[in-house]
N, C-alpha and C positions, 0 to 999 in steps of 0.2 A: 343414453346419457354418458357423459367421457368422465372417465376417471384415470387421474392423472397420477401418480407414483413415482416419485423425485426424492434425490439425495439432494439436500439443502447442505455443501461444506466449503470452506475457506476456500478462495480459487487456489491458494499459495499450495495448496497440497497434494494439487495435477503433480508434483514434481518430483515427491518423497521417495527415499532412497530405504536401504535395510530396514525393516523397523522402525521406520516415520522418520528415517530420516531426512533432512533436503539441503540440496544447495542452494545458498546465496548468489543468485546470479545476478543484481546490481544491487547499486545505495541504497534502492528506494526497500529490499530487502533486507539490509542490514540494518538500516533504519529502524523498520520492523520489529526486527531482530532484538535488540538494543533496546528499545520501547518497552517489550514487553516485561515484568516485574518477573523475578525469579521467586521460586518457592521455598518454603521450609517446612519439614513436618515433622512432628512431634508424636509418639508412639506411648501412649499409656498405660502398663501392662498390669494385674493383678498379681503379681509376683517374681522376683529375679531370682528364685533358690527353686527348682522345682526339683521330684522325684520322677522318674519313669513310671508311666501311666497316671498322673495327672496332666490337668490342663491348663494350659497357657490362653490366657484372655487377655484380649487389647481394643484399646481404641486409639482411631489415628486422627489427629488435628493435621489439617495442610494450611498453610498460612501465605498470604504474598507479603511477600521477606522485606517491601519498603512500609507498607502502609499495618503490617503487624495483625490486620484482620482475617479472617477467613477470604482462600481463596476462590474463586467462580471460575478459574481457567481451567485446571485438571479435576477429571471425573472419574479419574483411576490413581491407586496408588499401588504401590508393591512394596508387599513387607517378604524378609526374608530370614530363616534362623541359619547362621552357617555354622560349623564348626570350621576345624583347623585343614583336615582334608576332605568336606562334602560338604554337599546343601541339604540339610534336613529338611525343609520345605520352603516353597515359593508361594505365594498367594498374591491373589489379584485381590482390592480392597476397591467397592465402590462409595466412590466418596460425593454425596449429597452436601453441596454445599458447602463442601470441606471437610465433613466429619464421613467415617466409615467405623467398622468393627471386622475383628476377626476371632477364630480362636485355633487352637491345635492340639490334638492329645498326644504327649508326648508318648512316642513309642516306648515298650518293653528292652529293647535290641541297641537302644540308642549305649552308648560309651560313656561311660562319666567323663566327666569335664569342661569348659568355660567356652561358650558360644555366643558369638552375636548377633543381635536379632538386628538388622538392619531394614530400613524404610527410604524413600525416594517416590518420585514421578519422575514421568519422562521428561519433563522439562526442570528437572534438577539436575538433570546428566549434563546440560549446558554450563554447571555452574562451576565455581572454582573445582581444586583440586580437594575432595575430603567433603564434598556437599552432597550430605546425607546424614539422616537419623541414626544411630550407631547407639547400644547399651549393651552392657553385660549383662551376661544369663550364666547361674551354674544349674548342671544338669546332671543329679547323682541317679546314676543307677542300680537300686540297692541286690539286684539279682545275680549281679557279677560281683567278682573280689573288687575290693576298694584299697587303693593306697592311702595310708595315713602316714602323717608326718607329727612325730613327737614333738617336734619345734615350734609348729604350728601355733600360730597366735588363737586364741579361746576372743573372737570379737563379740561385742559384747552389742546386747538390742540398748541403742541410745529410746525411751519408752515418751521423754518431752514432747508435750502437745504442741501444736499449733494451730493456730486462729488466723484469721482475715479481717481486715477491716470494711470487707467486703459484704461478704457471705459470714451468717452464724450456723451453727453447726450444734444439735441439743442432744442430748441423749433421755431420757426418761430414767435412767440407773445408771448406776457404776460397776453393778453389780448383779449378775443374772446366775438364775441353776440350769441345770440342764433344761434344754426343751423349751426355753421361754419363752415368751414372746420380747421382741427390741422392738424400741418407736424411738427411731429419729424424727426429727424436724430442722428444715433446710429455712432457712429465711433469708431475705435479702436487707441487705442494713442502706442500701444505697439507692432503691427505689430499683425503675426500668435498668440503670446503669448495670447493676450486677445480674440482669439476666444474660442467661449465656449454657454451655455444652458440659456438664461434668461426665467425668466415672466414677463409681461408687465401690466399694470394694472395702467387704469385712472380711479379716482373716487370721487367722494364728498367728501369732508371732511367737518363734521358735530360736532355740541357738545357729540355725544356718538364714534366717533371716536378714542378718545384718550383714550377710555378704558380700552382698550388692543393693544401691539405693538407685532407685528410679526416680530420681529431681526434676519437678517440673519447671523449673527456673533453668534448666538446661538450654529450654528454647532464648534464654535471654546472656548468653555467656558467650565468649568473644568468637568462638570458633562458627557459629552461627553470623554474629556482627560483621566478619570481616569476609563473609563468603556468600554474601546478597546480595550479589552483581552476576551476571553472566561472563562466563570467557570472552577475551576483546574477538572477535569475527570480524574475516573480512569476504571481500565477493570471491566466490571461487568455493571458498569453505562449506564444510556442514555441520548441518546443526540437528537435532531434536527435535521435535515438532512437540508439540503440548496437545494430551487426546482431551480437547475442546469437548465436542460431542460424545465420547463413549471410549469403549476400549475399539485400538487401532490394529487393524491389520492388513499385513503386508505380504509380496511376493514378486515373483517374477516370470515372465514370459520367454521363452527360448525356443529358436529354430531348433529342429532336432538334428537335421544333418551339417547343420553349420554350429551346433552351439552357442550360437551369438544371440546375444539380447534384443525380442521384438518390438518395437513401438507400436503402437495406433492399434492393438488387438484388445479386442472387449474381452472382461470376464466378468462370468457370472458366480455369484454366491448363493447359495443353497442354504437355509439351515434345516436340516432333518426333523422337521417336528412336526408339529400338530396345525401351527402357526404358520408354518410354509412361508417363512421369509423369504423375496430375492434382493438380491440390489446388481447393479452391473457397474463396471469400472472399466476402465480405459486404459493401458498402460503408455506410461509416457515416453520421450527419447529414450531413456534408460532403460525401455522394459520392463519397470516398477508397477504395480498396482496397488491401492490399497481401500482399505472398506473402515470407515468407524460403526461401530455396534452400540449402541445403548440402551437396547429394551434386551429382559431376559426372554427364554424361550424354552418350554417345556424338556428340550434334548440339546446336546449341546454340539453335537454332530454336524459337521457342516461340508459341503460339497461344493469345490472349487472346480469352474472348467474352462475352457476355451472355447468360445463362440463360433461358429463359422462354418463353411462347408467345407474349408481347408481345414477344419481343430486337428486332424492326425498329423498335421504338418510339423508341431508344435508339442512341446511341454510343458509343465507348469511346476511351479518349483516355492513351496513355502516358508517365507521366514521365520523363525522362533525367537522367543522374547529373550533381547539381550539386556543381562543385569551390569552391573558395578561394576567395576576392577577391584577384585580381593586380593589381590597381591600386598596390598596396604595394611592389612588388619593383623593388628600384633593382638598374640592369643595367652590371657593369663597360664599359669600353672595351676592344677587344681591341689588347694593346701590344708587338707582339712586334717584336724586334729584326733590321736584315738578316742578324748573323751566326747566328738560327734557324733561315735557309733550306736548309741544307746538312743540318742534322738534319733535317729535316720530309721534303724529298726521300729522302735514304737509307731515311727510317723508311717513307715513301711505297710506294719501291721493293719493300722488303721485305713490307710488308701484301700487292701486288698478287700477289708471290709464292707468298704465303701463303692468298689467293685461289682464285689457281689452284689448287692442291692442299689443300686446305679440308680440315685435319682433324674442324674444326666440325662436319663432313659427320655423325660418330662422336659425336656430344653424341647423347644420347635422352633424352628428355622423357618423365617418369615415368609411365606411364598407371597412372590411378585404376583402385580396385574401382569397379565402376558399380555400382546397385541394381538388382537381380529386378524385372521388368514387374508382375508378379502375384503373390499370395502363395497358400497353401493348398494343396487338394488338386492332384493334377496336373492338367495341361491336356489338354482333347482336340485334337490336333493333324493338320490336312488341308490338304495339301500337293498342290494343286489338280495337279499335272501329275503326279500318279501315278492321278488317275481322269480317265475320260470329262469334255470340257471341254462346259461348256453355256452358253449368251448370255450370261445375266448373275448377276449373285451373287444376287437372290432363287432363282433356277430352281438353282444349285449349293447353296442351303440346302437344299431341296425334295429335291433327287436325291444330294445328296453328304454333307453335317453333318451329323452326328447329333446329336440332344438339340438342335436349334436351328431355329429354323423362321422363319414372316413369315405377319400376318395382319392383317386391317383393323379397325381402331374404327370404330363406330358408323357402317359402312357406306364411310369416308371414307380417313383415310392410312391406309397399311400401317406395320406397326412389327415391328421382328424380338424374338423370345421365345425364352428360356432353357428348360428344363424342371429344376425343381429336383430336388435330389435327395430319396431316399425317404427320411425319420424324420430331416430335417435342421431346424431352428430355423428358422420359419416365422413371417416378418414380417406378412405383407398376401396378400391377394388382387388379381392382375394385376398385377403389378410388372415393371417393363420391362428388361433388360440395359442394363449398363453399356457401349456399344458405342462402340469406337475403331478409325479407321483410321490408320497410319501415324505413331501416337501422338497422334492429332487427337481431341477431346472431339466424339461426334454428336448434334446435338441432334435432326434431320431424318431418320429414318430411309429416305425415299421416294429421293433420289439415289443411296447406295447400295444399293441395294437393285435398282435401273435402270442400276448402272455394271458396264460391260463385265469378265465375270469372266476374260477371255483378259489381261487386266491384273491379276490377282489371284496374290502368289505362293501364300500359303496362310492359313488360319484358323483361329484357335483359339478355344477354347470353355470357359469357367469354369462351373460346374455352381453355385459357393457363391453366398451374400449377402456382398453386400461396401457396405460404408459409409462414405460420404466424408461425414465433419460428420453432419448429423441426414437426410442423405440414403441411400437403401435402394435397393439394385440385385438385381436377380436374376438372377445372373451377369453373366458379360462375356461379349464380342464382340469377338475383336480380330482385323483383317484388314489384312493388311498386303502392300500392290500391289509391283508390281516395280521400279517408278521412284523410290518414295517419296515421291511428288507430290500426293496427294491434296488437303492443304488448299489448291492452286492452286484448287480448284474452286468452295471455298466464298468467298463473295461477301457483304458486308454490312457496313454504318458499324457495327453491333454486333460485330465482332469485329478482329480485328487480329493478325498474324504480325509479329515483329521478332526480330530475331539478338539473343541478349543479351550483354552485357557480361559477359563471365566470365574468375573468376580462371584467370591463369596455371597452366600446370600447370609441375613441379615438374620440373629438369634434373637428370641425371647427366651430368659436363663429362667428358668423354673426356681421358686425357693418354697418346700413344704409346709405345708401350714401343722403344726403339731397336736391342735387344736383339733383335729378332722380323726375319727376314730380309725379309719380305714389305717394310718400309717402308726399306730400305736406301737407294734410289735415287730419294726421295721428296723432294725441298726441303723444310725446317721451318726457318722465318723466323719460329718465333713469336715474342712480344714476352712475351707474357703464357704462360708455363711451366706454373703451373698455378693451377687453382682451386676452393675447396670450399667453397660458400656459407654452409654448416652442419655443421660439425665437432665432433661432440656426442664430447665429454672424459666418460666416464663410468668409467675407473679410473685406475688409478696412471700409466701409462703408454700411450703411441698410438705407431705406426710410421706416416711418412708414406715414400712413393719416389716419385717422378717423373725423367724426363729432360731434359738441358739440350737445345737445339736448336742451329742451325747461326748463332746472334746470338752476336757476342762482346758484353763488356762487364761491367756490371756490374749485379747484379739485386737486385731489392731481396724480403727474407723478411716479410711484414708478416701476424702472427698477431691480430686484434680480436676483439673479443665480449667476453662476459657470465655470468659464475660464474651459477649458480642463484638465486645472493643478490643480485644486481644487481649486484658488484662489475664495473667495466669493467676491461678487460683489454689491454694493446698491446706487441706485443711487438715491435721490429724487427732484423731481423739482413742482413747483407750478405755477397754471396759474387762471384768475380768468372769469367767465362769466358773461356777466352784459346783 
């Protein structure tokens, strides 16, 4: 039976240059070009004033800039925190149908003072100059000395509610003790209209609160308006490519003793897992390759190589993700007053409390469905420590696999062979298995074939044909050792292992129930009560519950997001703990 294995992508993208990028080589590509709707996205966060060692929580809307709805082109977003000279972190954000989540614990180490948390896709680099997500963050760190400034303005928490004519927003009290239980209730006032994406987010409000405000009416203000068109492009020029399918990756191919960029050489990708992805690519005039990814994968490991009986001829050379131009970001002064120090301390006090008994501990991180290593009929599966162990994996083909063997061309390498099955769709005569170890593409069949089989957990065996691109296997080979070490062994400017940049996976925030005797005797100093990055409204009405903790004061109910129609949403309510 044949089993076929194809990259389904845009022809436009045989072409792409650094990091997705590509040239317009005629009208009917600018045209393209031009056509397609630029983006905008909007960044949600649960707080602009943090301390060191709390957490920053967000969710990202991506929106297409004409039509105001969520957009279906990019499947990645990148949120970044920068200060004035470093990037505190970079995150890859995967966005289901426009919406994503992330979060960050801010370090101990970090510097007090005024950062930007900026947001984009790659298809917002096309766009005017300044087309990007941008908010202010202050970030005190109460470990180190702190500058105050006596002049300092005391900004005051504006506490005025707001409603929608949208969305109603209820509280059950105004008023709670410690430990209580809260019951919101979300309702829609407008029928199917107001369903749509919120975040939810209870939290203190403090005298460094009002430092900075997170407006969701942001996405509707002129700096957005006049920057949702693309740069004018013409042919010759490059652009951006938008990662359609998944996150994008890019490289290149080079003579080694000419240096010079190769065309028409295949590479293969690896990802190091359990799942044993490959894909193969082409590099184009330019010596460019690239691979879209969008399933997760147990490891993140991946092994880039050069194909061929010539690969030593050859190097391989990988792009890294290029961000923004920060040259542009004007960076506040941080101005805080002596009479902040009393709050900063207490708030201090309480995070390290909070520390120590880390409910945090209780967040889990969504794990994905992975993807099947192999498709088709079953596998034959030999799990070397239930038979007799022999030297090496050729001599455990020989006495232990069946349907799988190892034998020499033309007198010279050994190469391990499948045997197909009987009355199955029959490509070629001598065609070689698809052979991987430890999710590693083999091009060399003679190392393992000579590697220590008392290192082998077990082997499996594909019987079908299987077809990656215009390439034909006859069967596979997959063996997979006990350490999972294998590509340490391989060696060559042709190939290349690097950790990849991959999206966040997706959080469930835990919130205690106080109610459950277990956490009776537990400090809870939270600040932040609760939070739900994506709070999909899809009837008439939602129950929210969570508990207050052991913070008195006053907290702030802040409901944001995005009906289906792009209507932005804000809703604030206040309740107080005594």
């Amino acid at each position: 039976m044949k089993k076929v294995i194809v990259t389904i992508c845009i022809l436009i993208l045989n072409s792409c240059l650094s990091w997705g990028q590509y040239v317009l080589k005629n009208v009917e590509d600018v045209n393209w070009y031009s056509n397609i709707p630029q983006e905008e996205l909007f960044i949600n966060q649960n707080a602009t004033t943090l301390l060191a060692g709390e957490q920053l929580q967000f969710t990202t809307h991506c929106f297409n800039a004409l039509t105001k709805i969520y957009s279906k082109n990019s499947k990645v977003a990148y949120v970044e925190l920068i200060g004035q000279d470093k990037i505190i972190f970079k995150q890859k954000i995967k966005l289901d149908n426009g919406i994503g989540q992330g979060d960050f614990f801010i370090p101990v180490d970090i510097t007090t003072g005024n950062y930007k948390l900026i947001g984009y896709t790659q298809w917002m680099k096309n766009g005017q100059a300044g087309h990007y997500f941008e908010s202010d963050l202050l970030i005190i760190n109460p470990y180190e000395p702190i500058e105050f400034n006596e002049d300092a303005a005391l900004i005051q928490n504006d506490l005025s509610e707001t409603s929608s004519e949208w969305i109603a927003l209820e509280m059950d009290s105004k008023e709670y003790g410690e430990r209580s239980r809260v019951k919101l209730t979300i309702k829609s006032l407008k029928m199917s209209l107001a369903y749509g994406n919120f975040a939810l987010s209870v939290r203190k409000v403090d005298e460094l609160s009002a430092y900075y405000k997170n407006d969701i009416y942001d996405l509707n203000k002129s700096k957005f308006s006049k920057t949702n068109a693309n740069r004018t492009k013409t042919v010759g020029e490059t652009i951006f490519l938008p990662e359609f399918n998944g996150e994008m990756i890019t490289g290149t191919v080079l003579n080694k003793s000419t240096n010079s960029l190769v065309a028409g050489k295949k590479v293969v990708l690896s990802i190091l897992s359990k799942e044993a992805f490959q894909d193969v690519s082409t590099t184009n005039e330019k010596g460019q390759f690239f691979f879209q990814i969008k399933d997760y994968f147990s490891n993140s490991n991946a092994l880039f190589q050069v194909l061929g009986e010539d690969r030593e001829n050859y190097k391989i050379k990988l792009n890294d993700h290029q961000s923004i131009e920060y040259a542009e970001f004007k960076f506040d002064d941080v101005n805080l007053n002596p009479k902040n120090e009393l709050n900063i301390i207490e708030r201090s006090i309480q995070n390290q409390i909070q520390m120590a008994y880390d409910f945090s501990e209780n967040h889990k991180r969504v794990q994905p469905d992975l993807p099947e290593a192999f498709f088709g009929n079953p596998k034959l599966n030999f799990k070397l420590d239930d038979y007799k162990r022999f030297p090496t994996v050729a001599q455990t083909l020989v006495e232990v696999v069946d349907q799988a063997w190892h034998e020499r061309r033309a007198g010279k390498k050994r190469y391990i062979k499948v045997r197909e099955r009987l009355n199955s769709p029959y490509f070629g005569d001598n065609l070689l298995p698809l052979v991987v170890v430890d999710g590693a593409f083999i091009q060399d069949h003679e190392p393992i074939l000579n590697y220590d089989a008392k290192l082998v957990e077990e082997i499996d065996v594909y019987r079908d044909e299987y077809y990656y691109g215009k390439d034909v296997y006859q069967g596979i080979v997959s063996i997979k050792t006990k350490n999972a070490d294998y590509y340490e062994s391989m060696t060559g400017d042709y190939l290349e292992v690097k950790k990849l940049f991959r999206p966040n996976l997706k959080t469930q925030y835990y919130s205690p129930n106080h109610e459950a005797e277990a956490e009776a005797r537990i400090p809870d100093e939270r600040f932040q009560l609760y939070w739900e990055p994506v709070l999909s409204l899809e009837q008439q009405q939602k129950e929210i519950e969570f508990y207050s903790s052991d913070v008195k004061g006053i907290f702030e109910i802040s409901l944001k997001g995005f009906t289906n129609s792009g209507q932005p949403i804000t809703i604030t309510k206040y309740f107080e703990v005594k």
